[in-house]
DSSP file (Angstrom, degrees, kcal/mol; ACC not computed):
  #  RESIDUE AA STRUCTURE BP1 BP2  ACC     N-H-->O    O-->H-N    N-H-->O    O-->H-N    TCO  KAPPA ALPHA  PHI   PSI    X-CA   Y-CA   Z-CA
    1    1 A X              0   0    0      0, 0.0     2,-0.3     0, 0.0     0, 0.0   0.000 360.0 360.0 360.0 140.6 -113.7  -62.0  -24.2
    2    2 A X        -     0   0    0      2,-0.0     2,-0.4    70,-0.0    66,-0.0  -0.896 360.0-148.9-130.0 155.4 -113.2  -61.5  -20.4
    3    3 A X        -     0   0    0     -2,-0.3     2,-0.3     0, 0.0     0, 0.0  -0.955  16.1-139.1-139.8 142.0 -109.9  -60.9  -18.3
    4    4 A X        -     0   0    0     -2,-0.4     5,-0.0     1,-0.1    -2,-0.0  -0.754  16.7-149.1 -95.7 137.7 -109.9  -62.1  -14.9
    5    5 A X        -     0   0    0     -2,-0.3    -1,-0.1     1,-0.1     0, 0.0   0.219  44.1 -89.7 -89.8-125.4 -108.0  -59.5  -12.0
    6    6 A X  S    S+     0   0    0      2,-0.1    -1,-0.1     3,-0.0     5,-0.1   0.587 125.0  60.1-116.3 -29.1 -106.5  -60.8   -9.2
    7    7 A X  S >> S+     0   0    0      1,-0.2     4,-7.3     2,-0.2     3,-1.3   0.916 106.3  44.8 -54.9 -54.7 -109.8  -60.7   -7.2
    8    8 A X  T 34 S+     0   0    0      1,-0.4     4,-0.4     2,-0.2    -1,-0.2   0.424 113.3  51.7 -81.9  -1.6 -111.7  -62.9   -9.5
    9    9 A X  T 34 S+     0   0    0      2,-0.1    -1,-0.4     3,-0.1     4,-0.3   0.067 109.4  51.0-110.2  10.3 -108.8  -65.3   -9.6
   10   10 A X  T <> S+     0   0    0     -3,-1.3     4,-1.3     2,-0.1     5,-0.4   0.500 109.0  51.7-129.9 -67.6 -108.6  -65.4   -5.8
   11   11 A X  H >X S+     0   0    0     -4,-7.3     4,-4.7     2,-0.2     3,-1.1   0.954 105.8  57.2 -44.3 -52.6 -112.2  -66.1   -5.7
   12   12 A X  H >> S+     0   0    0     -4,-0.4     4,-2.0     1,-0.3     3,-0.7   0.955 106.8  43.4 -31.6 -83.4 -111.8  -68.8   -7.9
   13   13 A X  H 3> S+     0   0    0     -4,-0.3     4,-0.9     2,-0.2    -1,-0.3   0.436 109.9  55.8 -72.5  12.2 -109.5  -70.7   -6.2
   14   14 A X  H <X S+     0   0    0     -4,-1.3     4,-1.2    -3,-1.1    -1,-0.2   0.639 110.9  48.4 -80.6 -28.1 -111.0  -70.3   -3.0
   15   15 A X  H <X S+     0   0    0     -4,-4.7     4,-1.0    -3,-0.7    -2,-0.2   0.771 114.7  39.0 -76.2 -23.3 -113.7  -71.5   -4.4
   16   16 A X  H  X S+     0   0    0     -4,-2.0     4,-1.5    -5,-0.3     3,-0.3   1.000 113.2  57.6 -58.3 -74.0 -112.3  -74.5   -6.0
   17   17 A X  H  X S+     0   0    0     -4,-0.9     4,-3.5     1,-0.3     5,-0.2   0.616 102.5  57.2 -80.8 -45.7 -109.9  -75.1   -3.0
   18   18 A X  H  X S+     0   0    0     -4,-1.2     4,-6.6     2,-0.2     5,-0.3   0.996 105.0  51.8 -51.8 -77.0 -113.2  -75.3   -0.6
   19   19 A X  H  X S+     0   0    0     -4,-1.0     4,-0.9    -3,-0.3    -2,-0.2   0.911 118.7  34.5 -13.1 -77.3 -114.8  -78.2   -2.7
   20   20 A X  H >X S+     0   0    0     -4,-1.5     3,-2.2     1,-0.2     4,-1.8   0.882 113.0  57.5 -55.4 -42.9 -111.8  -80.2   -2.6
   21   21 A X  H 3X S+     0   0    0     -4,-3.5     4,-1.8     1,-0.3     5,-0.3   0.899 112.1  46.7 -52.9 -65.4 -110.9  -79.2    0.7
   22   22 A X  H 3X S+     0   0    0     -4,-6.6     4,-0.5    -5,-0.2    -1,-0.3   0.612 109.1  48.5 -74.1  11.3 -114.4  -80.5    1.6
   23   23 A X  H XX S+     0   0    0     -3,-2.2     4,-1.5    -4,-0.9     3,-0.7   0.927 111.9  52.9 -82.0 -59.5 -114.4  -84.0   -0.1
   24   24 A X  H 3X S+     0   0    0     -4,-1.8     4,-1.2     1,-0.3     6,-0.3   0.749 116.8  35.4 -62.9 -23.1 -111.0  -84.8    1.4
   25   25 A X  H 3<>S+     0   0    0     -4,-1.8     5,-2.2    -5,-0.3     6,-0.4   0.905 111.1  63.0 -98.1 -26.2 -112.0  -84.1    4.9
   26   26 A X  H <<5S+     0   0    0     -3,-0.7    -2,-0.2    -4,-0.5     8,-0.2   0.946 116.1  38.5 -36.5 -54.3 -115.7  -85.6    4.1
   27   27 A X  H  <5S+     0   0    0     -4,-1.5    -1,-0.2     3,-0.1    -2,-0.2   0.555 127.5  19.8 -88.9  -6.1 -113.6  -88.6    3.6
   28   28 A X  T ><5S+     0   0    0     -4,-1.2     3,-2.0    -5,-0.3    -3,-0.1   0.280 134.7   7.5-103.5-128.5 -111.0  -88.6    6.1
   29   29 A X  T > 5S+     0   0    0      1,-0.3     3,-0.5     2,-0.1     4,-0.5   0.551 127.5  53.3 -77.2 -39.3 -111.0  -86.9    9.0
   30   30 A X  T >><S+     0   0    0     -5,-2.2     4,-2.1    -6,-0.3     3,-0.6   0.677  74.1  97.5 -35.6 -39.1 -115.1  -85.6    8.5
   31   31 A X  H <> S+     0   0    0     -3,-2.0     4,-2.0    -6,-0.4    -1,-0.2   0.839  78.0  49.6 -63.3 -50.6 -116.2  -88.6    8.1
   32   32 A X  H <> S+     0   0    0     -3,-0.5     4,-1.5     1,-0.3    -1,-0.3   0.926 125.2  36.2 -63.6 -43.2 -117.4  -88.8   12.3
   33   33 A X  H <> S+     0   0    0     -3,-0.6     4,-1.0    -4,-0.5    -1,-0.3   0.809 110.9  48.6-106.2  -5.6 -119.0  -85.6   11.7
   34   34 A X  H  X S+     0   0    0     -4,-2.1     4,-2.7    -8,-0.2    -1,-0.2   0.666 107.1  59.5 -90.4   1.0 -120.6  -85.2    8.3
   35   35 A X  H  X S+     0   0    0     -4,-2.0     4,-1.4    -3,-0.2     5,-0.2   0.925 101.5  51.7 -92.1 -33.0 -122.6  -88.8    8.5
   36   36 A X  H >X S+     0   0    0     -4,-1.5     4,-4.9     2,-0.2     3,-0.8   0.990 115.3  49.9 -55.1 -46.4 -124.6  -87.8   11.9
   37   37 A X  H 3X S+     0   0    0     -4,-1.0     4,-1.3     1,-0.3     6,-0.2   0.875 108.9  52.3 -54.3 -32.4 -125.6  -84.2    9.4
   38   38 A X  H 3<>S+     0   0    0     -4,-2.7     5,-1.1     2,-0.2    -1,-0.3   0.741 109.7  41.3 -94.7   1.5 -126.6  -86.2    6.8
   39   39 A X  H X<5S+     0   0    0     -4,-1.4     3,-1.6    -3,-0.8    -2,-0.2   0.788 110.0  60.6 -78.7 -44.8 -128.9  -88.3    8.6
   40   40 A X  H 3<5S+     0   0    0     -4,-4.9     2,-0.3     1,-0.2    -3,-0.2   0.982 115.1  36.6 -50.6 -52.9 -130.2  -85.2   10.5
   41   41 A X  T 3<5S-     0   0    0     -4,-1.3    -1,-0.2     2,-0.1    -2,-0.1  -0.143 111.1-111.0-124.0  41.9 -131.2  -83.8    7.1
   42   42 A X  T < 5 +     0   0    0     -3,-1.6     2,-1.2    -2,-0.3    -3,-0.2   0.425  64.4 153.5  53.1  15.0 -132.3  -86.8    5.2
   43   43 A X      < -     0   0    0     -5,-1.1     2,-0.3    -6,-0.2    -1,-0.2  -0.648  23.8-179.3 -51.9  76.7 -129.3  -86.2    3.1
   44   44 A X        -     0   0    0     -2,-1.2     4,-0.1    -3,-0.1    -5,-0.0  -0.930  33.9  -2.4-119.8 148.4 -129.0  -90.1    2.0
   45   45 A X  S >> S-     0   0    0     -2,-0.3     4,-1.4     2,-0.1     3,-0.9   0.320  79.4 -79.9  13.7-158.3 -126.1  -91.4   -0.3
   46   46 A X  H >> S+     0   0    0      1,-0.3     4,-1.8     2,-0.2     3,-1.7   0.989 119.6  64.5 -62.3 -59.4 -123.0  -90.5   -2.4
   47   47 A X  H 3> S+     0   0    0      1,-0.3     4,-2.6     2,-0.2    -1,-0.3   0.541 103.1  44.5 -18.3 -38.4 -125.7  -89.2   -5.3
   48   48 A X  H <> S+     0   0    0     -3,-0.9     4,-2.7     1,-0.2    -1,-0.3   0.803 115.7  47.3-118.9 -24.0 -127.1  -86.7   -3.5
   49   49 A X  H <X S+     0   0    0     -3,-1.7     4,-2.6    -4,-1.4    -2,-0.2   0.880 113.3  51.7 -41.3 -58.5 -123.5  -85.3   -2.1
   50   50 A X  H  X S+     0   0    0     -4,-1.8     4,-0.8     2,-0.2    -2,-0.2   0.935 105.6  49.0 -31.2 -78.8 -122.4  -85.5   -5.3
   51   51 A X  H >X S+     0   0    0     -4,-2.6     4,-2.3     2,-0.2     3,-2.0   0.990 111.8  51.3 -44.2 -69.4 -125.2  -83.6   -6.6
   52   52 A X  H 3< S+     0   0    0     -4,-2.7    -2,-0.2     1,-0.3    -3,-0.2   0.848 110.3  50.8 -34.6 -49.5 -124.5  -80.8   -3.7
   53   53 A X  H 3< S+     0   0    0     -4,-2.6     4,-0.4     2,-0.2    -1,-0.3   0.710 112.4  44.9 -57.2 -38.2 -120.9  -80.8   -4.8
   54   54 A X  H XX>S+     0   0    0     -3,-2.0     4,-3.1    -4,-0.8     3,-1.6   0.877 112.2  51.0 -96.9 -50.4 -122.0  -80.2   -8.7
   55   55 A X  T 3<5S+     0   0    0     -4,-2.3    -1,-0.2     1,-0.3    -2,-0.2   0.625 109.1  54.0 -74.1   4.0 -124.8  -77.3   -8.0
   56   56 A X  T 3>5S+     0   0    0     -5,-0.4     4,-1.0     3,-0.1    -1,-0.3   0.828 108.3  46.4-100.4 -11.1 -122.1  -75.6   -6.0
   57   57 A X  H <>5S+     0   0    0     -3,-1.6     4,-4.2    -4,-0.4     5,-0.2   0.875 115.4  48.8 -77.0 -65.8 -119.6  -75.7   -9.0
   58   58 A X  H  X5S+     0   0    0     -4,-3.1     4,-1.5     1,-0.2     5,-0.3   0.804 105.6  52.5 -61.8 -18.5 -122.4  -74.5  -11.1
   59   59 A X  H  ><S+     0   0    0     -5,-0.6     4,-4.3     2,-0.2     5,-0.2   0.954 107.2  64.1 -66.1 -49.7 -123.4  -71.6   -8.7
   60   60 A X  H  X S+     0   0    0     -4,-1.0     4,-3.0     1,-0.2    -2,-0.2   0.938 112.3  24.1 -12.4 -84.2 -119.9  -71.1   -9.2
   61   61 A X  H  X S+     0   0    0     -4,-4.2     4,-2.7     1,-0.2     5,-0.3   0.881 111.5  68.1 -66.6 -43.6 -120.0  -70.3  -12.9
   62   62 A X  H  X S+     0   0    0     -4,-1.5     4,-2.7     2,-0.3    -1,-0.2   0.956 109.5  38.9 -23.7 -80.5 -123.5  -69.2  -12.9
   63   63 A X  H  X S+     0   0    0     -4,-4.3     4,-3.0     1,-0.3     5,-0.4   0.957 114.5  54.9 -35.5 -62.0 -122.1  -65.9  -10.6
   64   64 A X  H  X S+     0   0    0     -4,-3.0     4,-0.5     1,-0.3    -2,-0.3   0.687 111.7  43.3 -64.4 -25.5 -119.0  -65.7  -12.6
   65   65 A X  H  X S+     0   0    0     -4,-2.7     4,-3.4    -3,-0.2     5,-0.4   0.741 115.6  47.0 -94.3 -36.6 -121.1  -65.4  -15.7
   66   66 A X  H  X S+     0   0    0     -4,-2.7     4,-3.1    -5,-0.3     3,-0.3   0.999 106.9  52.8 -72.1 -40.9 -123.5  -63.1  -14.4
   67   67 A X  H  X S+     0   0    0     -4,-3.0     4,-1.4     1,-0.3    -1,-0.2   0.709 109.7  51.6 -75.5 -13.0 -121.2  -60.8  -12.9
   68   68 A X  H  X S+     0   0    0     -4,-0.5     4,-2.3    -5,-0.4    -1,-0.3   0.931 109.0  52.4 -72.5 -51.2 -119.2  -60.6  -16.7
   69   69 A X  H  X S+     0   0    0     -4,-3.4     4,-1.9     1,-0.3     5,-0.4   0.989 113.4  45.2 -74.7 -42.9 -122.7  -59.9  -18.4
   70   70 A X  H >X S+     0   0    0     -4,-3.1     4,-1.4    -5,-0.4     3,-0.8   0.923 114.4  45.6 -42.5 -66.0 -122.8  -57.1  -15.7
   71   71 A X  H 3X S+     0   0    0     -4,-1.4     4,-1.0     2,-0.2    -2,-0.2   0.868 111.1  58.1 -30.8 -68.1 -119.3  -56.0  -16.4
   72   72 A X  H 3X S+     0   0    0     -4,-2.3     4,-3.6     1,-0.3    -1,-0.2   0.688 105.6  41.5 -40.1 -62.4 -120.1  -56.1  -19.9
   73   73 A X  H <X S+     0   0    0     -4,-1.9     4,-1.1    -3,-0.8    -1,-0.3   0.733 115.0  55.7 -78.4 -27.5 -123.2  -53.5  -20.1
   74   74 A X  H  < S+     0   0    0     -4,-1.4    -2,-0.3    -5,-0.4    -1,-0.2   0.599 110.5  41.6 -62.6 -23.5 -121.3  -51.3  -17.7
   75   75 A X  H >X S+     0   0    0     -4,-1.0     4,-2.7     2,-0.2     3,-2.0   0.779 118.0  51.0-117.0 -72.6 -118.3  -51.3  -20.2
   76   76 A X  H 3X S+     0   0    0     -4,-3.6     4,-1.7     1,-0.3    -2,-0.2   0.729 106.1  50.8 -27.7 -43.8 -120.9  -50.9  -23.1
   77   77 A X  H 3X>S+     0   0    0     -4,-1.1     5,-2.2     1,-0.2     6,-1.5   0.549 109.3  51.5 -94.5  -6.8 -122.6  -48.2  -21.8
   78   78 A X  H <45S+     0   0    0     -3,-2.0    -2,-0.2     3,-0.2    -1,-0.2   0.830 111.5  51.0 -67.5 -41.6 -119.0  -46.3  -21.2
   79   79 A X  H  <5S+     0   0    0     -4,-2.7    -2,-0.2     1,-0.2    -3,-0.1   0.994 111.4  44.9 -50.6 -66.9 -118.3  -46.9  -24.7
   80   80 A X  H  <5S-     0   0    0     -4,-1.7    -1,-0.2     1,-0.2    -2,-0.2   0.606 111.9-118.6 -48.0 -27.8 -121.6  -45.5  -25.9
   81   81 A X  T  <5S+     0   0    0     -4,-0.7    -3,-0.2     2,-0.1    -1,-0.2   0.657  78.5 126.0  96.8  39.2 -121.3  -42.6  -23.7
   82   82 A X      < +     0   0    0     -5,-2.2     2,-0.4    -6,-0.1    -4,-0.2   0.619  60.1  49.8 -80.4 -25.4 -124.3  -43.6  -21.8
   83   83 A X  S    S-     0   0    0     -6,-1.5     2,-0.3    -9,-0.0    -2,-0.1  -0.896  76.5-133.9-129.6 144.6 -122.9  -43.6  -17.9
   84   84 A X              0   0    0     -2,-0.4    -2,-0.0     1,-0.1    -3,-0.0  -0.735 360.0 360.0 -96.8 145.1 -121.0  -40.8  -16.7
   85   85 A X              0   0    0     -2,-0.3    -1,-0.1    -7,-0.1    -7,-0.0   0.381 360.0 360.0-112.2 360.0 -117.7  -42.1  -14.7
């Protein structure tokens, strides 16, 4: 079990908030300026946007996961009386 602070709940929804934040403006207002970038950088269709959008989700979780198992052995090793505080 993990508890989230206020930090890691902040990150979260900044992180969330970015995503959407960048679909909505990809598709509005963006649009003028994200189509020349993806032609600059062979970036061709939705798929591969898409994809960019999903590996950033998973980077996401990926962090949050490592940075628990981190949390985790640090916490362990307090129990155990292994780390000095």
């Amino acid at each position: 079990m993990a508890r989230a602070d206020v930090v890691a709940a902040g990150l979260w929804i900044v992180g969330m908030a970015s995503r959407a934040g960048f679909e909505y403006w990809a598709t509005h207002s963006g649009a003028a300026s994200v189509a020349p970038f993806g032609r600059d950088n062979l970036i061709t269709g939705a798929s591969a946007w898409t994809a960019a959008l999903l590996l950033m989700a998973l980077a996401q979780v990926l962090c949050r996961l490592l940075a628990i198992r981190v949390r985790a052995r640090q916490v362990s090793g307090l129990a155990n009386g292994l780390v000095t505080a």
